[in-house]
Z-matrix of the N, CA and C atoms (Angstrom, degrees):
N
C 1 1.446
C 2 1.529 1 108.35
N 3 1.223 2 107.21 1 128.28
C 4 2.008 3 121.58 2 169.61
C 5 1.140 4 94.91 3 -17.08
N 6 1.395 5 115.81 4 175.98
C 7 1.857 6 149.36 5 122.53
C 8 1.840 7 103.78 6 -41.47
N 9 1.250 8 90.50 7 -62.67
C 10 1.497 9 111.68 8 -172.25
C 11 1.447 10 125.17 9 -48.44
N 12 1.010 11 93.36 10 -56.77
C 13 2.131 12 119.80 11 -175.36
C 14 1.885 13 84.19 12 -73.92
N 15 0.986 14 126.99 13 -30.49
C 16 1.691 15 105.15 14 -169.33
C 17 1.739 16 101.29 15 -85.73
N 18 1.463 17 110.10 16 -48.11
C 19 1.181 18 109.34 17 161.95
C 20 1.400 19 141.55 18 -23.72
N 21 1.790 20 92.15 19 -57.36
C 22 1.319 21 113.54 20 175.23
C 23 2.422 22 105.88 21 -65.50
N 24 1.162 23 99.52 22 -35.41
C 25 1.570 24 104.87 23 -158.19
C 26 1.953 25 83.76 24 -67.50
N 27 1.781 26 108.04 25 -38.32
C 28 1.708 27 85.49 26 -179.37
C 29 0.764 28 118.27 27 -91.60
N 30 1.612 29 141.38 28 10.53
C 31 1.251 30 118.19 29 154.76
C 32 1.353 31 119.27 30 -73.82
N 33 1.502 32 124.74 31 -34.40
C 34 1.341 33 121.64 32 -175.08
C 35 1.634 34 101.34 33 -64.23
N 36 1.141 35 110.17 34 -41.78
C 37 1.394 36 101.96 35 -176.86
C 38 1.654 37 115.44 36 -66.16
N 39 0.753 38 116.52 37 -12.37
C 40 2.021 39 121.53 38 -174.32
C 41 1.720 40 77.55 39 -102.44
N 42 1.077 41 143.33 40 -12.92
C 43 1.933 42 118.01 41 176.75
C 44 1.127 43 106.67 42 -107.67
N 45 1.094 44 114.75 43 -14.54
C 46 1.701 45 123.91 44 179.62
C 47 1.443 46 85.51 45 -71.74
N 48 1.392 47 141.84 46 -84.11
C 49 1.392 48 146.09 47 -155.19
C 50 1.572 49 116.91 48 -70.24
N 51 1.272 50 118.04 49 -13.28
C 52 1.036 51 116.04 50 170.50
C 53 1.810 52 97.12 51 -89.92
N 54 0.961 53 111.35 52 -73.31
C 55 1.556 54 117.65 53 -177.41
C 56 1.762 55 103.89 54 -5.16
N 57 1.891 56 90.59 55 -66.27
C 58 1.745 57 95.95 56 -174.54
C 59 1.863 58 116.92 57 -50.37
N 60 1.569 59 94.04 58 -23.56
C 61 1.624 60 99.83 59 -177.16
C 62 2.017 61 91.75 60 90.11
N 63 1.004 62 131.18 61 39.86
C 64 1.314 63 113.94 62 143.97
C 65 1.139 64 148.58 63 -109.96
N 66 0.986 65 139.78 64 153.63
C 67 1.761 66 130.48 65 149.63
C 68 1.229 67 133.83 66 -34.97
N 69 1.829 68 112.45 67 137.51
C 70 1.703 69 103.61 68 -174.74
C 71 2.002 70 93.85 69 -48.42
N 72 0.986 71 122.79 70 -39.20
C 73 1.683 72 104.45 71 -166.40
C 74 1.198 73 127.70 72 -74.51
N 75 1.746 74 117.22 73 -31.74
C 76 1.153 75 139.54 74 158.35
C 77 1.845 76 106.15 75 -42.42
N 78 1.521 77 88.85 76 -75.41
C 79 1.774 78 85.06 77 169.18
C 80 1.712 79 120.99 78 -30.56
N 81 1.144 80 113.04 79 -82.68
C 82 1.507 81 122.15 80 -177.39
C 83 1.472 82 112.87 81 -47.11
N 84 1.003 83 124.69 82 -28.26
C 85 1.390 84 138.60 83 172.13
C 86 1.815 85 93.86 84 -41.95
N 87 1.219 86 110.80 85 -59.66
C 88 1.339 87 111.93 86 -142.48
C 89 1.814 88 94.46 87 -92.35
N 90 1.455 89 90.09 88 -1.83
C 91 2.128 90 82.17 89 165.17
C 92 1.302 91 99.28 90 -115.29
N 93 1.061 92 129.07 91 -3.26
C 94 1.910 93 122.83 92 -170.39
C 95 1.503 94 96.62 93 84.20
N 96 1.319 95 141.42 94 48.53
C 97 1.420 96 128.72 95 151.12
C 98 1.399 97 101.68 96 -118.14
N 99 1.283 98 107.56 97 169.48
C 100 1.544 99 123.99 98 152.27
C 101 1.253 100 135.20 99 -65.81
N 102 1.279 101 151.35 100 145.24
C 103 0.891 102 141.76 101 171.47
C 104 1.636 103 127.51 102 -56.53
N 105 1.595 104 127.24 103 11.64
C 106 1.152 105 119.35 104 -173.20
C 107 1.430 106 74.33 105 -103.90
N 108 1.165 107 136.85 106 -56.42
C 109 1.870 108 139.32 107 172.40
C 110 1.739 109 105.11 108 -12.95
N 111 1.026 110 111.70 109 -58.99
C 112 1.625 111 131.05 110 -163.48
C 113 1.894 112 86.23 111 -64.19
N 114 1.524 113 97.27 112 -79.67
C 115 1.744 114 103.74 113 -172.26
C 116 1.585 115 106.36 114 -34.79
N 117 1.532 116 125.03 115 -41.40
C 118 1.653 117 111.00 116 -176.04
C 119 1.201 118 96.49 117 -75.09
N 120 1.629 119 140.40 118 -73.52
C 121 0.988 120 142.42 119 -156.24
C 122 2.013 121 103.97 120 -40.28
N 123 1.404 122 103.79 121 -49.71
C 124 1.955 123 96.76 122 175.86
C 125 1.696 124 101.32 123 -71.48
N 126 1.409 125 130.52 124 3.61
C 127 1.391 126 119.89 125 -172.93
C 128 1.942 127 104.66 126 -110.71
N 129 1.211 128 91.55 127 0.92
C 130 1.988 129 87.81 128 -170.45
C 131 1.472 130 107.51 129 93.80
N 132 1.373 131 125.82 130 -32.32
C 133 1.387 132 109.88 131 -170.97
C 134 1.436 133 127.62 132 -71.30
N 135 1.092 134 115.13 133 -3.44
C 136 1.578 135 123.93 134 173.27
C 137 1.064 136 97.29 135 -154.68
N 138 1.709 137 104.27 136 155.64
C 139 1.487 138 127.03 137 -172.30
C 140 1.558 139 99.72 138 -112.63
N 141 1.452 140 126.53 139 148.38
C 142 1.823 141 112.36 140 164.79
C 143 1.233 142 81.11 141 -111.45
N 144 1.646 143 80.59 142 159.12
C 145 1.177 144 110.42 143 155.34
C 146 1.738 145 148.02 144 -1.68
N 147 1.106 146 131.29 145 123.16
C 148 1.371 147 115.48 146 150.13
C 149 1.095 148 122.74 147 -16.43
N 150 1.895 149 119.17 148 -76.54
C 151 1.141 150 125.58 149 -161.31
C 152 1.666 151 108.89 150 -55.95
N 153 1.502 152 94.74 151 -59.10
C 154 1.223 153 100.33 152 153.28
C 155 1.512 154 140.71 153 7.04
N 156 1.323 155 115.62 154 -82.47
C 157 1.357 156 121.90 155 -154.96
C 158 1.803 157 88.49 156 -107.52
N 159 1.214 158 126.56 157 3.89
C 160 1.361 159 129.64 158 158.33
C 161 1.552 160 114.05 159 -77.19
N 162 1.595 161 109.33 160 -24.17
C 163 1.517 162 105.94 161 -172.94
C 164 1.248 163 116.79 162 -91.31
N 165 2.290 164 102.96 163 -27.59
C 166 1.620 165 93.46 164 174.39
C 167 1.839 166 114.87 165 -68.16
N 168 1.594 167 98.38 166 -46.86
C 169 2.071 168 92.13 167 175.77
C 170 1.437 169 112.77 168 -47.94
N 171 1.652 170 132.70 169 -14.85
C 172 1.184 171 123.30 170 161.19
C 173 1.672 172 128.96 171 -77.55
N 174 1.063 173 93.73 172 -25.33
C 175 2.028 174 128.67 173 168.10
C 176 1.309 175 85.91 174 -54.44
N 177 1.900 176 122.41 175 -71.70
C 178 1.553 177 106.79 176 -141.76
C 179 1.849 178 89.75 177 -90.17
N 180 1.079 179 138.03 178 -20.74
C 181 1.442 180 131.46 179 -161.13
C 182 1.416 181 106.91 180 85.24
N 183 1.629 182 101.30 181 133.27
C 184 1.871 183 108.32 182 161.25
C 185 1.325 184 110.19 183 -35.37
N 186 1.281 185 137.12 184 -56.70
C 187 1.332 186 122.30 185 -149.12
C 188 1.506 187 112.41 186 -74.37
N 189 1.312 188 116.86 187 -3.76
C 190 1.429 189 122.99 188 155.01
C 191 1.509 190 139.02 189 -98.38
N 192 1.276 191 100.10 190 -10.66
C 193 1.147 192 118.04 191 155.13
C 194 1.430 193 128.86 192 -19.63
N 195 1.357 194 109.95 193 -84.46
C 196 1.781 195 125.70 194 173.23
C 197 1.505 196 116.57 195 -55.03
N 198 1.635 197 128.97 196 -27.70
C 199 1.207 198 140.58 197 164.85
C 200 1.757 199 94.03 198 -61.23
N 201 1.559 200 125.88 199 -69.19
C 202 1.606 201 109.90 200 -173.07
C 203 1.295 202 108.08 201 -62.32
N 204 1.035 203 150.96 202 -43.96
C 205 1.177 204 143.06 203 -179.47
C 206 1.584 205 114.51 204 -40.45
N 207 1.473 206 124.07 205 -48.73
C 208 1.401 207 126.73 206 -176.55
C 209 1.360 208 101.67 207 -83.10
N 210 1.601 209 111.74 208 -18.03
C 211 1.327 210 111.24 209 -178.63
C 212 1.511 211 109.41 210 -55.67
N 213 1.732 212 110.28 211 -68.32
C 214 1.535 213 113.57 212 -168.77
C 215 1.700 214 107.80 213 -56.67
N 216 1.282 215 114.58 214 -13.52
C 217 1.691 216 108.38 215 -169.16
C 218 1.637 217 88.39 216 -92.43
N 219 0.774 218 146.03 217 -14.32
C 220 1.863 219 150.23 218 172.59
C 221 1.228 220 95.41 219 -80.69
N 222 1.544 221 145.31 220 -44.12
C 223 1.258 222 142.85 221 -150.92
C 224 1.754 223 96.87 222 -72.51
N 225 0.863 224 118.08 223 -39.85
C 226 1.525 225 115.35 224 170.04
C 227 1.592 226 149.78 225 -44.90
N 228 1.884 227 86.72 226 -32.89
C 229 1.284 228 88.54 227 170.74
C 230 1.438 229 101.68 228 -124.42
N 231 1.658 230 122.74 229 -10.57
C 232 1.579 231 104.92 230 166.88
C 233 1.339 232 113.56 231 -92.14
N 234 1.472 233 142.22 232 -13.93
C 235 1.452 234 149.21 233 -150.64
C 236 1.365 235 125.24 234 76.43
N 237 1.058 236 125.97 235 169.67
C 238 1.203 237 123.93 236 -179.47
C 239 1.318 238 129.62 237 -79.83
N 240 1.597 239 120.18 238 -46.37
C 241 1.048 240 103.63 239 139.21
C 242 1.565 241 161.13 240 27.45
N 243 1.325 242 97.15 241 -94.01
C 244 1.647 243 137.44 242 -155.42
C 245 1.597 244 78.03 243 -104.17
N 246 1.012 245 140.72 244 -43.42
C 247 1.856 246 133.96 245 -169.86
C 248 1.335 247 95.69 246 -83.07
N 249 1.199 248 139.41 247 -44.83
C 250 1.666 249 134.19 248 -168.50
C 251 1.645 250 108.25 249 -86.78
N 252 1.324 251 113.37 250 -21.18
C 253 1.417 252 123.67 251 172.53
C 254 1.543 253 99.10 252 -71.49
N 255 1.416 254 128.77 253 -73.92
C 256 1.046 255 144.42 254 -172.88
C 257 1.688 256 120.20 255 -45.83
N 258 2.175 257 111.96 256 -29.32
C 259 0.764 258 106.74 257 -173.62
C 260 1.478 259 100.13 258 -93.67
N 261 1.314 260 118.66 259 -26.41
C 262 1.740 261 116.78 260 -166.02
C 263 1.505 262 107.91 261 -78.30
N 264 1.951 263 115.59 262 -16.70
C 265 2.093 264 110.01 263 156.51
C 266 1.046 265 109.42 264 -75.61
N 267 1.586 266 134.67 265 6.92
C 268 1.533 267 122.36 266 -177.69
C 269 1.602 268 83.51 267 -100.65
N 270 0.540 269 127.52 268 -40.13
C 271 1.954 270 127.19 269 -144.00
C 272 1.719 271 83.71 270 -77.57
N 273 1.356 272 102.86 271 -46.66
C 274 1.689 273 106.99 272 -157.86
C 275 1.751 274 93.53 273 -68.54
N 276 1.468 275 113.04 274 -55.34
C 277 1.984 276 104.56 275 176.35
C 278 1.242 277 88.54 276 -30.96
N 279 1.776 278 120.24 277 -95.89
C 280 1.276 279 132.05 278 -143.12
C 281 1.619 280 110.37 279 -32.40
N 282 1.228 281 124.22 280 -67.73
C 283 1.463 282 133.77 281 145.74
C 284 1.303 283 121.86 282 28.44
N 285 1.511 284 98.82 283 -79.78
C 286 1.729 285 152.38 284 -171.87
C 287 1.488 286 98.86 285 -69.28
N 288 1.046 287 131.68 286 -50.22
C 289 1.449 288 146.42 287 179.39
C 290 1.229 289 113.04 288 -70.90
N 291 1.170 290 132.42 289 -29.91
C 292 1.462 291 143.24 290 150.88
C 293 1.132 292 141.91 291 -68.22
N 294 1.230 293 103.82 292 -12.47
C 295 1.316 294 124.48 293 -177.35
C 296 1.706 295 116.16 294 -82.41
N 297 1.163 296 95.11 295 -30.59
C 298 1.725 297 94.31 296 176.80
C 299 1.736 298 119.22 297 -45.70
């Protein structure tokens, strides 16, 4: 696997878990790792699983799907940051808008 493609796998994975609003432990909790597991996997140093990374896109739902995807390709030239900030006031409007 690339530089790139691992890069790309931790950012989705650090928006996937933020998105849900959890903790590296909370996160790992819900695959059976620890939270130092979670911190490499959002750092590049380890990859999970197949099963794995099938259970967080089931965690966040398809319909968010195509939003992370443009997400991690945006993360490049705005940061990460400013993209996970930016994406978790969209999620929270939409949310908010539903709520009625």
């Amino acid at each position: 696997m690339s530089e790139t493609t691992k890069r790309a796998n931790a950012n989705r994975i650090r928006l996937i878990r933020k998105i849900l609003g959890m903790t590296q432990k909370e996160f790992g909790k819900q695959f059976g790792v620890q939270p130092l597991a979670v911190n490499r996997w959002e750092n590049a140093k380890q990859v999970p699983n197949e099963y794995r990374m099938r259970k967080m896109e089931q965690l966040i739902g398809s319909t968010n799907l195509y939003r992370l995807d443009i997400l991690v390709k945006d993360i490049a030239t705005k940061g990460a940051r400013q993209a996970i900030s930016s994406e978790i006031k969209k999620l929270k409007q939409e949310g908010s808008d539903h709520d009625d």
